[in-house]
C-alpha positions as CSV (number, residue, x, y, z in Angstrom):
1,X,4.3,14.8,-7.3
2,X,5.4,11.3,-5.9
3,X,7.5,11.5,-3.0
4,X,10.8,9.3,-1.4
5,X,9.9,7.5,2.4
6,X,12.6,7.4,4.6
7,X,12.6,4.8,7.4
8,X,15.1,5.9,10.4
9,X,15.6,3.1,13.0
10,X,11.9,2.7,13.1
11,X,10.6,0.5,16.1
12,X,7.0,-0.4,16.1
13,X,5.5,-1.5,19.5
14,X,1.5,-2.4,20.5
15,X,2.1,-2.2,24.3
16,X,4.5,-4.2,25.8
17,X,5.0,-6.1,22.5
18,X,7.9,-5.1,20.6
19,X,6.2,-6.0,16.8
20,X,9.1,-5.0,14.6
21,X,12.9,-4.1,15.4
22,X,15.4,-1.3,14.0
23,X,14.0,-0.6,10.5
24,X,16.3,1.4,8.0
25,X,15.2,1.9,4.6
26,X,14.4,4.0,1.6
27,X,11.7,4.2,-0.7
28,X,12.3,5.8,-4.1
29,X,9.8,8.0,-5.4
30,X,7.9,6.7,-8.6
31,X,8.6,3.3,-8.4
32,X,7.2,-0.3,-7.1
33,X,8.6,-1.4,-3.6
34,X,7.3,-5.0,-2.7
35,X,7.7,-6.1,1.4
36,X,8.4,-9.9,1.1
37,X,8.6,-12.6,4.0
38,X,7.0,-15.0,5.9
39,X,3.7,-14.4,7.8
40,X,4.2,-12.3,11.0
41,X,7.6,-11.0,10.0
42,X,6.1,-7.4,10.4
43,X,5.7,-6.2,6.9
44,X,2.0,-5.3,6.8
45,X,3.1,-3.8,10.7
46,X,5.6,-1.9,8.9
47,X,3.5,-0.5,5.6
48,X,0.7,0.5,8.2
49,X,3.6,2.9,9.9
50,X,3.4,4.8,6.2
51,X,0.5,6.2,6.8
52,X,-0.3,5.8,10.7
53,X,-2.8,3.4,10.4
54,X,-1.6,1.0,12.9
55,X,-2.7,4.2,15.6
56,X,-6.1,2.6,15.0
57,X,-4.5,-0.3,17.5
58,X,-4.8,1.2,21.0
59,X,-1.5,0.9,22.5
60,X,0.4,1.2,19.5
61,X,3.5,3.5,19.2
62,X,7.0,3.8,17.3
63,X,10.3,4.9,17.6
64,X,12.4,6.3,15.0
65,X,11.7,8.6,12.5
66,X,9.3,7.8,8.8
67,X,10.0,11.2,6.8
68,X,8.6,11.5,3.9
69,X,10.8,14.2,1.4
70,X,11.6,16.4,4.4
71,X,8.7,16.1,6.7
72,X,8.3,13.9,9.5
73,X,5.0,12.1,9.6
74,X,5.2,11.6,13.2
75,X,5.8,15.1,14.2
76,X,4.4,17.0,17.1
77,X,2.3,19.1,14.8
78,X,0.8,16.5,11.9
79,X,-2.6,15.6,11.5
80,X,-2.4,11.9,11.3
81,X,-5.7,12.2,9.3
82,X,-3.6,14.4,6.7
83,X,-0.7,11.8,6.2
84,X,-3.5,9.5,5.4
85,X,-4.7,11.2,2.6
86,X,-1.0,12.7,1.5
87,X,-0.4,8.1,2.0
88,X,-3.4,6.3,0.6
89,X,-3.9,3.0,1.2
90,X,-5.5,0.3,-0.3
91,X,-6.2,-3.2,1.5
92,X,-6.3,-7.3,1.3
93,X,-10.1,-7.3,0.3
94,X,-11.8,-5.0,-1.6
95,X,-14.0,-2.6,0.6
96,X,-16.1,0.0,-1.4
97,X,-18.7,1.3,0.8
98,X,-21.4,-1.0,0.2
99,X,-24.4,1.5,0.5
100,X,-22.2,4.4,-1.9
101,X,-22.9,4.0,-5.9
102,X,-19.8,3.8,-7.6
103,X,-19.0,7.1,-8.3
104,X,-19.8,8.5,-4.6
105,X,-17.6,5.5,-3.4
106,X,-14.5,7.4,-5.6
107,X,-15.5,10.9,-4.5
108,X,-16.1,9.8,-0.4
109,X,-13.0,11.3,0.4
110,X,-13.5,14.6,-1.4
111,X,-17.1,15.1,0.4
112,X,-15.6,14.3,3.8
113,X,-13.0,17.1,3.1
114,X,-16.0,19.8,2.2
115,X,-15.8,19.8,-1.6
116,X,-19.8,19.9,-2.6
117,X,-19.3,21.2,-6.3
118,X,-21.2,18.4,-8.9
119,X,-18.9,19.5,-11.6
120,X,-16.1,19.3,-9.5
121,X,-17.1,15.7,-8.4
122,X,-17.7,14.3,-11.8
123,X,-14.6,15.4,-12.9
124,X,-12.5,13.4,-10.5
125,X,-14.7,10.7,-10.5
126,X,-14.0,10.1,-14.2
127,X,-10.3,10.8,-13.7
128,X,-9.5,8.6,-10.8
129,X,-11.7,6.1,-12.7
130,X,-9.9,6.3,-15.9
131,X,-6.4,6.0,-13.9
132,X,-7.6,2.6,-12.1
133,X,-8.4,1.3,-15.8
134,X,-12.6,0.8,-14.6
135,X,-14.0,3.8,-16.2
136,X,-15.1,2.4,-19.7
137,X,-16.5,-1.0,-17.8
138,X,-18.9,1.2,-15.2
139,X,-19.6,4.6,-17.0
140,X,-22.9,3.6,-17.9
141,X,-24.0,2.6,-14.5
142,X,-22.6,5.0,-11.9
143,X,-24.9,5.3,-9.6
144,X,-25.5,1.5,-9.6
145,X,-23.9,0.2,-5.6
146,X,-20.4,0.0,-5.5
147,X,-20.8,-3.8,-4.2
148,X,-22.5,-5.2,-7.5
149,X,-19.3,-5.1,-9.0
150,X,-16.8,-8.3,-9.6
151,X,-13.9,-8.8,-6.9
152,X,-11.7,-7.8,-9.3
153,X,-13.2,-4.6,-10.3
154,X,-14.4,-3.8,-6.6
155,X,-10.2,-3.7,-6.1
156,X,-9.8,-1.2,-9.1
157,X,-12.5,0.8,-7.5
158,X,-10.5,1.2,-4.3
159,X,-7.5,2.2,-6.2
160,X,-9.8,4.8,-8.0
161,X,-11.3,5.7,-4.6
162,X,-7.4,6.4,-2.9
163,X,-6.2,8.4,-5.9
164,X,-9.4,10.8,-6.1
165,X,-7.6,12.6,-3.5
166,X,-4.3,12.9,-5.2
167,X,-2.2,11.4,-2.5
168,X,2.1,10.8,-3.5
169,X,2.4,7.8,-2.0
170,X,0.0,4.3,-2.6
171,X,0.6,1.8,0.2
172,X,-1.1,-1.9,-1.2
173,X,-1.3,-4.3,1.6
174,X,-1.7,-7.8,-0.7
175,X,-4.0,-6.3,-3.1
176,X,-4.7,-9.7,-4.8
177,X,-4.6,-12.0,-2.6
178,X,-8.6,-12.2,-2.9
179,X,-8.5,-11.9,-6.4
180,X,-8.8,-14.4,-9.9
181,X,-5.6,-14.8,-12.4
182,X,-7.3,-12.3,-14.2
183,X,-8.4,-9.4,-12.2
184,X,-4.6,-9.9,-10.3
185,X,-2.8,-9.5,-14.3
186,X,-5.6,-6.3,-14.2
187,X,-4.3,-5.0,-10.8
188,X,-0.4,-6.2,-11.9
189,X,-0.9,-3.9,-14.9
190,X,-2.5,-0.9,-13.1
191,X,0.3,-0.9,-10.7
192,X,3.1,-0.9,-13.7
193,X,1.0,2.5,-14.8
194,X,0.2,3.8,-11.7
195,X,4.2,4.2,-10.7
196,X,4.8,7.3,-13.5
197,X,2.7,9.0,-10.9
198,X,2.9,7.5,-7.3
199,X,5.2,6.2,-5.0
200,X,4.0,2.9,-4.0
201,X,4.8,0.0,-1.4
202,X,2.7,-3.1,-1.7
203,X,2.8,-6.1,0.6
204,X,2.8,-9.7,-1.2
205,X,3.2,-13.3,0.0
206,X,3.5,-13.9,-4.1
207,X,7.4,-13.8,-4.9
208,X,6.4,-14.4,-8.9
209,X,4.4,-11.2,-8.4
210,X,6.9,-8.9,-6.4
211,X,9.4,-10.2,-9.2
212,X,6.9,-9.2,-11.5
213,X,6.1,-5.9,-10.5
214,X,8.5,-4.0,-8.2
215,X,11.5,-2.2,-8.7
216,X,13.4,-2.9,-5.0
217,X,12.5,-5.5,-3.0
218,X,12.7,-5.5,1.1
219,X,12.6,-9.2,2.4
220,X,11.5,-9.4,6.4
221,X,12.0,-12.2,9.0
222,X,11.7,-13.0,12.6
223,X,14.2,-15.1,14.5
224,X,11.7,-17.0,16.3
225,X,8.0,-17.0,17.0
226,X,7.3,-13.7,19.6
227,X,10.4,-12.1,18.7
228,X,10.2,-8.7,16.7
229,X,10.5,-9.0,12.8
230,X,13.9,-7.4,11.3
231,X,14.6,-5.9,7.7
232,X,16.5,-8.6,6.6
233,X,17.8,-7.7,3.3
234,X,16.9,-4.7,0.8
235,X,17.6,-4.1,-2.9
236,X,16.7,-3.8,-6.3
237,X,14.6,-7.0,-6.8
238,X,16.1,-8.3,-10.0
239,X,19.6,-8.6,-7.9
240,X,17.8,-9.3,-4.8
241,X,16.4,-13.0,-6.5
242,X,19.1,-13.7,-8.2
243,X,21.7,-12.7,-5.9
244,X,20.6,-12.1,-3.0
245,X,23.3,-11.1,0.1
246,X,21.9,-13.2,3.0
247,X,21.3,-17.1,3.4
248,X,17.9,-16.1,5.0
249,X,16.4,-14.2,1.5
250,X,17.8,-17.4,-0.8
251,X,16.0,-19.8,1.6
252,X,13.0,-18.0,1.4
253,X,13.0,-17.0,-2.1
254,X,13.6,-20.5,-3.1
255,X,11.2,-21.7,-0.9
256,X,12.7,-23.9,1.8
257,X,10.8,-21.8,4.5
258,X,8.0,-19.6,4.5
């Protein structure tokens, strides 16, 4: 069942370097949350807090709280390796495992968690294919290597590979930014479906495609280079580009910075 995030005054530091500043928002369960803004404004900082993957950054820390429903994803007693898997993630460039065929790329995360059963396997491989919209383009060629595929369809099989573990929340860090018109409309369309059943956050520099795609939109800035980026404005996206609250969101929207 797709879950709400909840970010508390959340702070995100690597060292000394204060990387985003006093962060208050929340997420809705089954729906499309787009981060918007200008390059460095912390957004991609910010959607790696989701699911603790900015830890991988030695030094990295955060204050504040990210609760997701009612539990804390920072407290004393969670397996960061958990969250990921409860918070999938899918990134900029397609990255199947490039010696894994196509249906051990899907099923990676359920072998590394122990489960050995064939039938089992097949199962969700077909499933989690079916959901990213890839299965009837690669059914005939499964254990073919997950890298001969196109761009486009080596993105789907990513999306495929997060949901085999039936994770609530899908965090898309520009998922097309590597990607043709036509495999993006393929991942656009996936994304539409994929919301009955996930909550998901995706990071785009493409303001047609967050208007296209999300419900609520969360525009981020910095006041100047080396300063920590700030939630600037947050909102359901059809009010937040035509009407949006701060002079900041309406410069950037209409593209006099950025």
């Amino acid at each position: 069942m797709a879950k709400s995030l909840t970010l508390d005054d959340l702070n995100v530091y690597y060292g000394d370097f204060h990387a985003v500043k006093d962060v208050s928002l929340t997420i809705e369960p089954q729906s499309v949350t787009a981060f918007i803004g200008p390059s460095g404004c912390g957004k991609s900082t910010v959607l790696r807090t989701l699911n603790r993957m900015h830890e991988v950054t030695p030094g990295a820390y955060t204050t504040g709280k990210v609760m997701l429903d009612d539990l804390d994803l920072y407290g004393k007693n969670v397996d960061p390796v958990g969250v990921r898997t409860t918070v999938g993630m899918v990134f900029q460039r397609p990255n199947p495992f490039p010696t894994m065929t196509i249906r051990d790329n899907v099923v990676a995360g359920l072998k590394l968690a122990g489960v050995r059963d064939k039938a089992r396997l097949d199962e969700v491989a077909e499933t989690s294919l079916r959901g990213a919209n890839l299965w009837d383009e690669v059914k005939d060629r499964l254990n073919k290597p997950g890298a001969d595929l196109s761009g486009g369809q080596q993105q789907r099989l990513c999306i495929a590979r997060a949901i085999a573990v039936s994770p609530q929340v899908l965090l898309m860090d520009e998922p097309c930014s590597a990607l043709d018109p036509i495999s993006t409309l393929a991942i656009e369309d996936l994304i539409n479906e994929l919301k009955s059943k996930y909550t998901i956050v995706i990071v785009t520099h493409n303001m047609q495609q967050a208007a296209r795609v999300s419900d609520q939109t969360a525009f981020f800035n910095l006041e100047a280079t080396g300063m920590p980026g700030q939630l600037v404005e947050a909102g359901p996206t059809k009010e937040l580009f035509q009407n949006p609250q701060r002079k900041e969101t309406e410069d950037y929207i209409s593209g006099r910075f950025g």
